[in-house]
NULOTI-658225 format. One record per residue (C-alpha): residue in one letter; x, y negated, z negated; residue number from 1. Coordinates in Angstrom, 3 decimals, always signed. Layout:
N
- residu,x,y,z,num
- A,X,Y,Z,NUM
...
// end
This chain:
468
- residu,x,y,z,num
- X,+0.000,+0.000,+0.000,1
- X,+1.477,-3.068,+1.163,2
- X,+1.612,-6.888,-1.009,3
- X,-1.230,-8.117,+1.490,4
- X,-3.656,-5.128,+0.237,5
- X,-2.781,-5.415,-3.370,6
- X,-3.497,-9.307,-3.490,7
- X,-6.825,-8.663,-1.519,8
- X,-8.063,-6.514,-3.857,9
- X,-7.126,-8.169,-6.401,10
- X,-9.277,-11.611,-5.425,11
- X,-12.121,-8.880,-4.418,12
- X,-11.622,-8.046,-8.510,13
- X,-11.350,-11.401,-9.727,14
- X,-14.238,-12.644,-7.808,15
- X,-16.893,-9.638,-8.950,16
- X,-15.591,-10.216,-11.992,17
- X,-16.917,-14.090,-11.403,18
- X,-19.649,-13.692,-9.783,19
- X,-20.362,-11.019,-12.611,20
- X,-19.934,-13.425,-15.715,21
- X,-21.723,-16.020,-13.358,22
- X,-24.671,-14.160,-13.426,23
- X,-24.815,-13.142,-17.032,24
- X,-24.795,-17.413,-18.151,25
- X,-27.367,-17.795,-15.561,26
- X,-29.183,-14.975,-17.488,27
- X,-28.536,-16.572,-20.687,28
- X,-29.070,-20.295,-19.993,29
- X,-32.352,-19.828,-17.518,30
- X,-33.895,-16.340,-19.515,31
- X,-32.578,-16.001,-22.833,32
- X,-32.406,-19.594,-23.746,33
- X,-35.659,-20.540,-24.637,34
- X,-35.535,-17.802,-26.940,35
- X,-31.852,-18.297,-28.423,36
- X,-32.508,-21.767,-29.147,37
- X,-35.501,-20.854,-31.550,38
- X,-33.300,-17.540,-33.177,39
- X,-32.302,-18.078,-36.784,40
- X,-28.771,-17.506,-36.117,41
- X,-28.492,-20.593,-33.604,42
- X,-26.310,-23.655,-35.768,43
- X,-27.767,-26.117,-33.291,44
- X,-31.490,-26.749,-34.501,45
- X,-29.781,-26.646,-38.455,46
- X,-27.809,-29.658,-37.276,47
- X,-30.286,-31.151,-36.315,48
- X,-32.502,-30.132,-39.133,49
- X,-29.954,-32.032,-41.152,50
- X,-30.967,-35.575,-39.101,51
- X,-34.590,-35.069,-39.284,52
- X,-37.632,-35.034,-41.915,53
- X,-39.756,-32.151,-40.718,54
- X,-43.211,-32.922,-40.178,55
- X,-46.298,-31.363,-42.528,56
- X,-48.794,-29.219,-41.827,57
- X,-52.255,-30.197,-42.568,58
- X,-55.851,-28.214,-42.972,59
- X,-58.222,-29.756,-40.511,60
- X,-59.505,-32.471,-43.563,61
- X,-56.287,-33.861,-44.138,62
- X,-55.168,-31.136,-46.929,63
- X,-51.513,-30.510,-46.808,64
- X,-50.273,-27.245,-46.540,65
- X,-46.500,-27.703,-45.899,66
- X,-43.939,-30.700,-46.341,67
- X,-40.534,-31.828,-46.276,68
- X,-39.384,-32.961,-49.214,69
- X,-35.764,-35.465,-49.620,70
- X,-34.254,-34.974,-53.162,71
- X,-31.003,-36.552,-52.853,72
- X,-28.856,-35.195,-50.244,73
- X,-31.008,-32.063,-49.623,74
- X,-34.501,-31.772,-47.804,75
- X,-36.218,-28.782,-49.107,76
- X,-39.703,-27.308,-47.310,77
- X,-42.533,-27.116,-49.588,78
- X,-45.957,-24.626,-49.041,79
- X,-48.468,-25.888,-51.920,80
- X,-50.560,-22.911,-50.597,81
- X,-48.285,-20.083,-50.397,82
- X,-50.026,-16.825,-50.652,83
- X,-53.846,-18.386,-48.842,84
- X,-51.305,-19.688,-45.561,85
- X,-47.832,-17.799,-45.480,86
- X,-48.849,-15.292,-42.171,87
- X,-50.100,-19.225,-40.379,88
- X,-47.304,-21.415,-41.366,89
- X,-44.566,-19.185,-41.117,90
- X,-41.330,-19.783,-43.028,91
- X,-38.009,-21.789,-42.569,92
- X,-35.139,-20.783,-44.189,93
- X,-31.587,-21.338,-42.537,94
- X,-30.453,-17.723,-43.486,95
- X,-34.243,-15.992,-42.705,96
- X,-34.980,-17.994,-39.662,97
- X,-38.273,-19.066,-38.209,98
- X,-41.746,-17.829,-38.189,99
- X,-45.229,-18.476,-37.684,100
- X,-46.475,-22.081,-36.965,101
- X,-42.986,-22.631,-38.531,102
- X,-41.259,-21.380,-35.368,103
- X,-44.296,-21.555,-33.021,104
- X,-44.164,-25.952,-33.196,105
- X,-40.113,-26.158,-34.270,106
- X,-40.100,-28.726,-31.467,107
- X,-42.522,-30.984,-32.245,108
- X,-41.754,-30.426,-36.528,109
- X,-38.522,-31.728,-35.834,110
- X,-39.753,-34.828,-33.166,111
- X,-38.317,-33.513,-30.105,112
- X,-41.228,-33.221,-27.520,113
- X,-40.686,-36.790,-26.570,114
- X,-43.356,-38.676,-29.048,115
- X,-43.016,-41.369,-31.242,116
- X,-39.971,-41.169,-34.117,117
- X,-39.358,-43.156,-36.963,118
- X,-36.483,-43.960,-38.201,119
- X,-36.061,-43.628,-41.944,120
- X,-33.174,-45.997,-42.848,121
- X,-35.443,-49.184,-43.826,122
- X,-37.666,-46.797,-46.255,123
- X,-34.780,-44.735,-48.377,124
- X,-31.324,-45.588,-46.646,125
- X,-30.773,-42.890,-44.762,126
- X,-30.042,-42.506,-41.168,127
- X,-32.740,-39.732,-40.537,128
- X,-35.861,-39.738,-38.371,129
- X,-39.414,-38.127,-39.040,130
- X,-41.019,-35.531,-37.019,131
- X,-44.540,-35.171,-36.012,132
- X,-47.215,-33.461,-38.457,133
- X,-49.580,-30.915,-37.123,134
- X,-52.848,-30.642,-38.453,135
- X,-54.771,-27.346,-37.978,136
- X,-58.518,-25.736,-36.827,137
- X,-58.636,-24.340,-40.645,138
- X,-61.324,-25.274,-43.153,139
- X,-59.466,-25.362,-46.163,140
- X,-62.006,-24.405,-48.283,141
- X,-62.988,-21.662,-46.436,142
- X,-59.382,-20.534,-46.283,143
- X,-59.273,-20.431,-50.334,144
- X,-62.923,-18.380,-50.256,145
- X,-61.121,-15.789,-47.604,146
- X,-58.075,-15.473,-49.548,147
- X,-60.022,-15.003,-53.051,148
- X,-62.541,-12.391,-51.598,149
- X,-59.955,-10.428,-49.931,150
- X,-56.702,-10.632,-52.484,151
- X,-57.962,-7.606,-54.111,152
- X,-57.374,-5.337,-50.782,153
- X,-55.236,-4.389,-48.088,154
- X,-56.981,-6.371,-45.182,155
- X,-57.398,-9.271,-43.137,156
- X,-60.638,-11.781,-42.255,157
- X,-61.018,-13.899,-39.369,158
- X,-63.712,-16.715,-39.203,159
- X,-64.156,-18.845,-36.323,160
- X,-66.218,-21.271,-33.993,161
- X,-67.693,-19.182,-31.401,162
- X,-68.827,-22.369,-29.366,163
- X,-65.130,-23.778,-28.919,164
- X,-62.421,-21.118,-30.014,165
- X,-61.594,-23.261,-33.147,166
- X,-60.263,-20.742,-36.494,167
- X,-61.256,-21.516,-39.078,168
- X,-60.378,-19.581,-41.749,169
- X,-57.546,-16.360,-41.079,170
- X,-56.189,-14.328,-44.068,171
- X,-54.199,-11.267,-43.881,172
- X,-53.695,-9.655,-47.380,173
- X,-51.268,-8.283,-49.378,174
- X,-49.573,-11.973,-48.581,175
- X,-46.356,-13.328,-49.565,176
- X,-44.494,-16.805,-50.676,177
- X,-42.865,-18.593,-48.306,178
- X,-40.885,-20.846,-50.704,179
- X,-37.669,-20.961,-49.654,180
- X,-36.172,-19.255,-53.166,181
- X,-38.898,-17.043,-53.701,182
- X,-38.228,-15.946,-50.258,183
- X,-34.687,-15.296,-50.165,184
- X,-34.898,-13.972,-53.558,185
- X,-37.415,-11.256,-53.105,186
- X,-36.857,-10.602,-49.317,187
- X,-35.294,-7.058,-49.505,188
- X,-38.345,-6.172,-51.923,189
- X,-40.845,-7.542,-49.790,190
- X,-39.231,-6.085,-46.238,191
- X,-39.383,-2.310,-48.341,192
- X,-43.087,-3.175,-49.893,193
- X,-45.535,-0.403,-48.513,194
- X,-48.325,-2.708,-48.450,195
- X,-46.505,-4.719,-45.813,196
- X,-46.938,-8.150,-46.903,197
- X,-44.917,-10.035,-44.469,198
- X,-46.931,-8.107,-41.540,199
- X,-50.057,-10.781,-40.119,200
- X,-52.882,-7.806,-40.173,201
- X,-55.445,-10.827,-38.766,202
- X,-53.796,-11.360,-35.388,203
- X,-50.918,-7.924,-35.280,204
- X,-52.921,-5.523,-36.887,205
- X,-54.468,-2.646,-34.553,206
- X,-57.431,-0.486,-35.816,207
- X,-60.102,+1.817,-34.542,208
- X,-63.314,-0.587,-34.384,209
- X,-65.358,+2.134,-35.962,210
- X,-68.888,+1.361,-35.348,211
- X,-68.429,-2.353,-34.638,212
- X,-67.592,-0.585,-31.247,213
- X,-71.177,-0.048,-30.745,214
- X,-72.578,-3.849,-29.523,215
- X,-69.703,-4.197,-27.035,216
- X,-70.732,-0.408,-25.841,217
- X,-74.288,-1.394,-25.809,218
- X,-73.533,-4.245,-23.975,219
- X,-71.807,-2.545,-20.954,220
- X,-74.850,+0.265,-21.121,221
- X,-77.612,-2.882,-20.747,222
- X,-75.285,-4.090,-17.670,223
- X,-75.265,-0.773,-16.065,224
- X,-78.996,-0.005,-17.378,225
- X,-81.048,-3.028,-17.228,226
- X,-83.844,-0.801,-18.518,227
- X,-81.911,+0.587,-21.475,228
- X,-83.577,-0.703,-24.191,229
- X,-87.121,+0.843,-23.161,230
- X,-85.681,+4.269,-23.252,231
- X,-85.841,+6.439,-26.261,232
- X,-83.047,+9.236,-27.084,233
- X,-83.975,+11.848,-29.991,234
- X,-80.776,+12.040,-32.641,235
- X,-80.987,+15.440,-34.150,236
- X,-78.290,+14.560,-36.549,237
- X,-75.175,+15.730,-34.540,238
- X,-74.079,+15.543,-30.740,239
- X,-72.283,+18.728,-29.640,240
- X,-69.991,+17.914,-26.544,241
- X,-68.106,+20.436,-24.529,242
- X,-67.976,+22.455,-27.540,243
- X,-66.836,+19.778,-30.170,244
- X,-69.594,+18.897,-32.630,245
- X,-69.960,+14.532,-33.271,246
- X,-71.600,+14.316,-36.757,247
- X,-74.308,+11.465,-37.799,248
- X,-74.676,+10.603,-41.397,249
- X,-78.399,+12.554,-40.951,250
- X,-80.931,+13.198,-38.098,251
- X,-81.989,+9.952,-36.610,252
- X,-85.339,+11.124,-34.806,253
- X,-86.547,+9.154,-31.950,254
- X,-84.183,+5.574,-31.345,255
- X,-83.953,+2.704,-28.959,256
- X,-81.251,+0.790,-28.259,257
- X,-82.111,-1.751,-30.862,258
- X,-83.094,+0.594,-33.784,259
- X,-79.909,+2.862,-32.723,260
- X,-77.596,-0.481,-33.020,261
- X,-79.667,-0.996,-36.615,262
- X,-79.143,+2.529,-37.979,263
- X,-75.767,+2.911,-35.994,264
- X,-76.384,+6.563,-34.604,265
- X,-73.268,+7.809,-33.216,266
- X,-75.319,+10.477,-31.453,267
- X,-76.888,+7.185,-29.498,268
- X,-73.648,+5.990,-29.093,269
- X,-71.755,+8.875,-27.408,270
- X,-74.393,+9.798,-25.503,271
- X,-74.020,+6.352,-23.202,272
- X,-71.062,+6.039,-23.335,273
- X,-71.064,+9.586,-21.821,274
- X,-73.873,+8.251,-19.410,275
- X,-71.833,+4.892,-18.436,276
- X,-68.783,+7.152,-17.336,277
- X,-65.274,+6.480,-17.848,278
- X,-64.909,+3.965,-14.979,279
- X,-67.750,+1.504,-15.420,280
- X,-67.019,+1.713,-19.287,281
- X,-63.085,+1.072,-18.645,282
- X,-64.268,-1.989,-16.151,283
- X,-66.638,-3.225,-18.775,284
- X,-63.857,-2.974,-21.269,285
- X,-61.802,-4.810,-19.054,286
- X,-64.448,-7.471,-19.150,287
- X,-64.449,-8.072,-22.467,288
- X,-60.637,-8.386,-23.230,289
- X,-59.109,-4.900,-23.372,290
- X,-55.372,-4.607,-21.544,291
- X,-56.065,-8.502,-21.164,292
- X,-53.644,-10.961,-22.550,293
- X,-54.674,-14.467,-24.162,294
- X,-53.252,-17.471,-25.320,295
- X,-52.683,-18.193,-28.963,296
- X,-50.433,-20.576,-31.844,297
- X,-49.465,-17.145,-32.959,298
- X,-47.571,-14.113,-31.709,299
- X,-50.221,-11.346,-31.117,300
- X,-50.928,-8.083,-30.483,301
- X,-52.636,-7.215,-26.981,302
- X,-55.039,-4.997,-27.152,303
- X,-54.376,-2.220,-25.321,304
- X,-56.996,-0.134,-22.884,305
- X,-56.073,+3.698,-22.335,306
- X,-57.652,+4.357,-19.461,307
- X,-56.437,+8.021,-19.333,308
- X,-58.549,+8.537,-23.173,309
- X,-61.456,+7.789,-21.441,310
- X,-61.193,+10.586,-18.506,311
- X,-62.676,+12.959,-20.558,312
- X,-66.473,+13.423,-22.287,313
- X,-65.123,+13.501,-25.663,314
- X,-62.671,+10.606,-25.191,315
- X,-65.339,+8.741,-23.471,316
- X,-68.343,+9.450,-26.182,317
- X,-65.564,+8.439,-29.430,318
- X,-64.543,+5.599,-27.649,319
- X,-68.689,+4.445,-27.050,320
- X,-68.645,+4.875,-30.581,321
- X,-65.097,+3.223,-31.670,322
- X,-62.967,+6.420,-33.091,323
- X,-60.043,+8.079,-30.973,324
- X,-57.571,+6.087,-29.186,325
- X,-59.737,+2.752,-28.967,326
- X,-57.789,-0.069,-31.218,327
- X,-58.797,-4.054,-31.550,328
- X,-57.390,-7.173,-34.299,329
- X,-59.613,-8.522,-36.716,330
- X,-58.801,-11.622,-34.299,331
- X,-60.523,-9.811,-31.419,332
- X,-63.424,-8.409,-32.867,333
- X,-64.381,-12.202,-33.960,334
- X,-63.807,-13.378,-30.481,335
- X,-66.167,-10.248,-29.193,336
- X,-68.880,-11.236,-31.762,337
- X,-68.583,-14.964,-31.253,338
- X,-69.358,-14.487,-27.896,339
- X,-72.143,-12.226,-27.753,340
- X,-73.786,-14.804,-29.900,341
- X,-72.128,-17.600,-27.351,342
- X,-74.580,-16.544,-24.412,343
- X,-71.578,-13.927,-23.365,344
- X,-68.746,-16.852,-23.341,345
- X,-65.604,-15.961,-24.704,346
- X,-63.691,-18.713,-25.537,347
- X,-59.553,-18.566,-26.348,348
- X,-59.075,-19.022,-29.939,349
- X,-56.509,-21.934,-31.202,350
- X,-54.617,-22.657,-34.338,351
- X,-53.687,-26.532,-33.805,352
- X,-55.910,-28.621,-33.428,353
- X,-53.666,-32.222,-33.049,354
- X,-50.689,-33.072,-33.401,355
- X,-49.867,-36.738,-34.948,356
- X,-46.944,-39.183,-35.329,357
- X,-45.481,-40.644,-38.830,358
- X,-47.651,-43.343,-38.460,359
- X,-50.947,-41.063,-38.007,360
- X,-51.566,-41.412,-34.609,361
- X,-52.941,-38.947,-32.619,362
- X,-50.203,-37.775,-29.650,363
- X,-51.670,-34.774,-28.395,364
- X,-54.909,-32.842,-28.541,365
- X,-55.403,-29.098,-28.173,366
- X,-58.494,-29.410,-25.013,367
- X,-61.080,-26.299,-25.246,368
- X,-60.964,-23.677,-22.692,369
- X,-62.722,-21.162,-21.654,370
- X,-61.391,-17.168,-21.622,371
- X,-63.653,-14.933,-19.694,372
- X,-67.517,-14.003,-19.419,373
- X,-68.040,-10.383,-21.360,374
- X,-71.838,-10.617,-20.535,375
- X,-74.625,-12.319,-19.098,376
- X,-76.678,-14.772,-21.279,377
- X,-79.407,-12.172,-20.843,378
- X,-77.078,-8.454,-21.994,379
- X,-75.743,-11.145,-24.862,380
- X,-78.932,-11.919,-26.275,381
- X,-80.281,-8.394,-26.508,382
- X,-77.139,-7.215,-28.348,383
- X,-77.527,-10.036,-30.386,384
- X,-80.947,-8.825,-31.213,385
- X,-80.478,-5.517,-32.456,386
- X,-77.318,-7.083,-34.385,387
- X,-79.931,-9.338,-36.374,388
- X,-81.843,-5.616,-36.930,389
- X,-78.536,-4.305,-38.716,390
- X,-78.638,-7.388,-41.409,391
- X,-82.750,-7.069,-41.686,392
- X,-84.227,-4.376,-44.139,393
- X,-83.882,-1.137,-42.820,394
- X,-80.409,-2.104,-40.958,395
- X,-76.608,-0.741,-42.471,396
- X,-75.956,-4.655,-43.236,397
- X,-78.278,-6.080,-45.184,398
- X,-75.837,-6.954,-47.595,399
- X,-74.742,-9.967,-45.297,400
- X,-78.226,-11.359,-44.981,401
- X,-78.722,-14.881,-46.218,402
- X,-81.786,-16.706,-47.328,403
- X,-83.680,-18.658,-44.619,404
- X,-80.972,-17.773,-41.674,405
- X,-80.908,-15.215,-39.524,406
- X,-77.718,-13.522,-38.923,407
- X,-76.641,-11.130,-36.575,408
- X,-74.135,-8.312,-37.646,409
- X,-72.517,-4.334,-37.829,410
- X,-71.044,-2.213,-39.963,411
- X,-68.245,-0.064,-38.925,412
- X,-66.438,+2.727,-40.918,413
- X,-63.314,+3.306,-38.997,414
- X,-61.377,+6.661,-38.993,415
- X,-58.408,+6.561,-40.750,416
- X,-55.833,+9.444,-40.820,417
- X,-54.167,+8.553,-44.134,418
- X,-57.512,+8.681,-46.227,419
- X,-60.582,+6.675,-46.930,420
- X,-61.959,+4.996,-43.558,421
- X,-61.695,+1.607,-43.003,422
- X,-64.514,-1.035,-43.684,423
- X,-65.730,-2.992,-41.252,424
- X,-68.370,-6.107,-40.965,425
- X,-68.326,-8.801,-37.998,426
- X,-71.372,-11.168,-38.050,427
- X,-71.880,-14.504,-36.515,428
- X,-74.911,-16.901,-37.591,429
- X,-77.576,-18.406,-36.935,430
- X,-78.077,-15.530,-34.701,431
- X,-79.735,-18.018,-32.009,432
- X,-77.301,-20.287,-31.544,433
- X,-74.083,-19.221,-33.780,434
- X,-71.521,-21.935,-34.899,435
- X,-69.621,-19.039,-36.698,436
- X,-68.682,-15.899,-36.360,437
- X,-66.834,-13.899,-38.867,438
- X,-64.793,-10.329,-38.450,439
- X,-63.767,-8.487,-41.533,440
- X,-61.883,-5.588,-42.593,441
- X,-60.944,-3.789,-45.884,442
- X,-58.087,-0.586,-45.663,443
- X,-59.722,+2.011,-47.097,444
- X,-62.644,+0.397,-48.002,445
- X,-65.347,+3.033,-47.031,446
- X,-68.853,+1.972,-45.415,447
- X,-68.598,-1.591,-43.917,448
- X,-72.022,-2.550,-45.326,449
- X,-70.844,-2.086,-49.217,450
- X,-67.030,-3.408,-48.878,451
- X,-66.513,-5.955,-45.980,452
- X,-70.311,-7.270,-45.740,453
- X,-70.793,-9.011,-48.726,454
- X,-67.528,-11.004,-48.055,455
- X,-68.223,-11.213,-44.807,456
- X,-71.880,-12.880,-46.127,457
- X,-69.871,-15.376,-48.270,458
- X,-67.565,-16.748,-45.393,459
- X,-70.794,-16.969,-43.776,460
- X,-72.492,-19.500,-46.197,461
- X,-69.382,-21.336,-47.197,462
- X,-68.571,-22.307,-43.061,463
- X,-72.315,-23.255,-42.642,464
- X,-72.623,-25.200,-46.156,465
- X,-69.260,-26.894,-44.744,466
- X,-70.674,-27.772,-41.527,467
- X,-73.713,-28.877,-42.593,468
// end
């Protein structure tokens, strides 16, 4: 091999080698970036941390929820609500990182999207600025109720404005403190804790639906069978398909769609969802939000449609009915009963509603928007119906009924593999026109209508006394 050859492959090698290391910035800078620039191990957002007053976070009213605090040379990030907001706001701690609403609006915290900043020499004679303050969709009364009704249990709650996507009120329990030396203190305990209290069960958190299934099931049977709810089907108790027996809590008799929705008959249940077939009921899954992703403040879980469950009768008939391989959020079954009572508009959920300046002006506004239609006004408001027959006497929920307002509802007892099933209740009221809707669920609660109902009833009245 002569000189010539041995320098020409050597520029080949130095110039793959280029062209090699080229191509990995590119992939750092243009993909990775975004993302590196938000991890906790990146100095660059500390330093400026050091320059810069983060901005609070405020409940809808005005309530603060989070602050900076200067003492002396130090600012130090303050949650006056710890346990009732940790899984929304997130922490900040230079050695933990970022999370939630915390990580989610780092940017406009720390004033770097652009608004107004103020300088903070003139007020305490020191060469920092202020970032902007975000104030939340969240009651913050409502938030308290949630948190007090479901502290006791493993679970999570979700309350929300069907009409406009606004939460507000999202708990996940066990919960944690997000104080900066409670944090670091107790971190390794709370990363090995069983119950999982760093874990968001509202918006991560993937169960069976149990029974709750039912009004999105009887919604895709009343679009495929516009004269469903005039036929009859006679519940002898148990279904038996292709050998395997599906067991009812006793032998129904003769039920409509309405009284089946009331009683919750799985025999119903399975039966149309057996008679719907597994591609109409995977479209009409589709419809509603299953293997569909959606905007939101928060990371979240997609919900995820197995098409290849459904295939067969029995995966097809536990699905109708909201066992086997069919998972949603708390955070999804509110968004499927807000719209049923929302004339079949789905609208996306948001966290934030403004975002304001030092000087509490308003610099940007979250705008409503629309997510999909799951049903036509008409298929909405006959679910709806024989929801408002599960609250009345004679229904599994009339534990969330309240005086002089009609609510719509279901009970759901979910299978779970570890023990006791999981309680269920999602409700939205007034039935007619809802302005809330409400999903609840309690680990290893048992029925819906004696765990997650009656808290489900309070979050109910409390939203509505609010609004009012």
């Amino acid at each position: 091999m002569n000189m010539q050859d041995t320098v020409k492959k050597f520029l080949i090698f130095v110039t793959a080698c280029f062209l090699i290391y080229s191509g990995y910035l590119i992939h750092l800078v243009l993909v990775r970036g975004p993302a590196l620039s938000k991890h906790g191990a990146n100095p660059r957002p500390w330093i400026i941390e050091n320059r810069v007053v983060r901005g609070g976070i405020y409940a809808r009213n005005g309530e603060k929820i989070a602050e900076s605090i200067i003492e002396g040379d130090n600012i130090n990030r303050k949650y006056y609500y710890p346990q009732q907001y940790a899984h929304l706001t997130g922490y900040h701690s230079r050695r933990l990182g970022k999370t939630g609403l915390e990580r989610a609006y780092d940017e406009e915290l720390l004033g770097q999207k652009g608004y107004a900043q103020r300088n903070l020499e003139a007020r305490f004679g020191i060469d920092r600025t202020e970032g902007e303050d975000i104030y939340l969709t969240i009651d913050h009364k409502l938030q308290m109720k949630a948190w007090e009704l479901l502290s006791p249990y493993k679970g999570a709650a979700v309350v929300l404005d069907p009409r406009n996507g606004e939460i507000l009120a999202m708990v996940s329990s066990p919960s944690f403190d997000p104080n900066i030396n409670t944090l670091e203190k107790n971190w390794d305990q709370l990363r090995q804790d069983n119950g999982q209290p760093l874990f968001d069960r509202s918006s991560q958190g993937l169960y069976p639906p149990g029974s709750t299934m039912k009004i999105v099931t009887a919604a895709i049977g009343l679009d495929k069978f516009p004269q469903l709810e005039n036929e009859h089907f006679d519940c002898q108790g148990a279904i038996t398909i292709q050998g395997r027996v599906l067991h009812d809590l006793r032998a129904h008799g003769r039920v409509d769609l309405k009284r089946a929705l009331a009683i919750s008959c799985n025999s119903y249940f399975a039966n149309l969802g057996m008679e719907i077939g597994s591609e109409d009921f995977s479209s009409g899954l589709k419809s509603f939000g299953w293997g569909e992703k959606f905007s939101f403040d928060l990371p979240i879980k997609s919900i995820p449609l197995n098409q290849d469950g459904l295939q067969s009768l029995n995966g097809l008939a536990e699905s109708a009915m909201g066992q086997g391989e069919i998972l949603v959020s708390p955070l999804f079954m509110a968004l499927i009963t807000g719209s049923i009572g929302n004339q079949g508009v789905m609208m996306n959920p948001y966290l934030v509603k403004d975002i304001r300046s030092p000087e509490g002006k308003v610099v940007w506004k979250q705008e409503q928007r629309f997510l999909r239609d799951v049903a036509t006004p008409e298929t909405a408001w006959r679910v709806q119906e024989g929801m408002m027959a599960v609250v009345k006497p004679g229904g599994t929920g009339t534990a969330a009924s309240l005086p002089g307002i009609d609510v719509a509802g279901k009970t759901g007892s979910a299978e779970n593999p570890s023990g006791r099933t999981h309680a269920w209740f999602v409700a939205s009221a007034p039935a007619e026109q809802p302005r809330v809707a409400v999903s609840v669920i309690v680990e290893h609660g048992g029925q819906g209508g004696t765990t997650a109902a009656p808290i489900a009833k309070e979050l109910l009245r409390l939203a509505l006394l609010q609004e009012g």
